[in-house]
N, C-alpha and C positions, 0 to 999 in steps of 0.2 A: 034867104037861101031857098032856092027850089025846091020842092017834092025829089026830085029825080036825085037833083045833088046829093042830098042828103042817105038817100039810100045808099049810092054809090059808095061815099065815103063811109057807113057803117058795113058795106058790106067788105067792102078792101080792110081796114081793122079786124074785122069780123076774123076775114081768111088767112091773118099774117100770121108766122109763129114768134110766140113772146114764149119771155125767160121764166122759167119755173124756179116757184119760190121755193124748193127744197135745193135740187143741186143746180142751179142759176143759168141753165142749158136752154137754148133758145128756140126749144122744142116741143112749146105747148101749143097744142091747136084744140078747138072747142069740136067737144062731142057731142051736144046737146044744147038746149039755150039754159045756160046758168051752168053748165058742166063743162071743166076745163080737164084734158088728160097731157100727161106728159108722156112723149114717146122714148123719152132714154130712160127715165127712171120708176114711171109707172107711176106716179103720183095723180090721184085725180083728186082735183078738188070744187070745192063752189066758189063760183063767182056772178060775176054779173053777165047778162041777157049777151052782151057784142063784145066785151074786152073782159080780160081775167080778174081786172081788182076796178073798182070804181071807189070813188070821193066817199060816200059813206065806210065803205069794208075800211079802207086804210085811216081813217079817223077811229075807226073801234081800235084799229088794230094798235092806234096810239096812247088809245085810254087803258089797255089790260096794262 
């Protein structure tokens, strides 16, 4: 896959809004890179660099 492609498609991820993990509203968009806010409920939290949860977070999140 191309340079160019690849941005593209992390930059379109980047800008979508996903579902926040408190009340499931699909109205998180990134504040920062690794910082996710919620605009209904105010929730911010960490995540990863382009999307809110990556492959490592939700493996932790299955070993607590």
């Amino acid at each position: 896959m191309s340079v160019r492609k690849q941005w593209t498609r992390i930059n379109m991820s980047k800008r979508l809004s996903h579902k926040c993990p408190r009340c499931t509203s699909p109205s998180v968009k990134r504040d920062s890179v690794g910082i996710w806010d919620c605009a209904k409920c105010g929730y911010r939290f960490t995540g990863g660099a382009y999307i809110p949860t990556t492959r490592v977070g939700q493996a932790s999140q299955r070993i607590r």
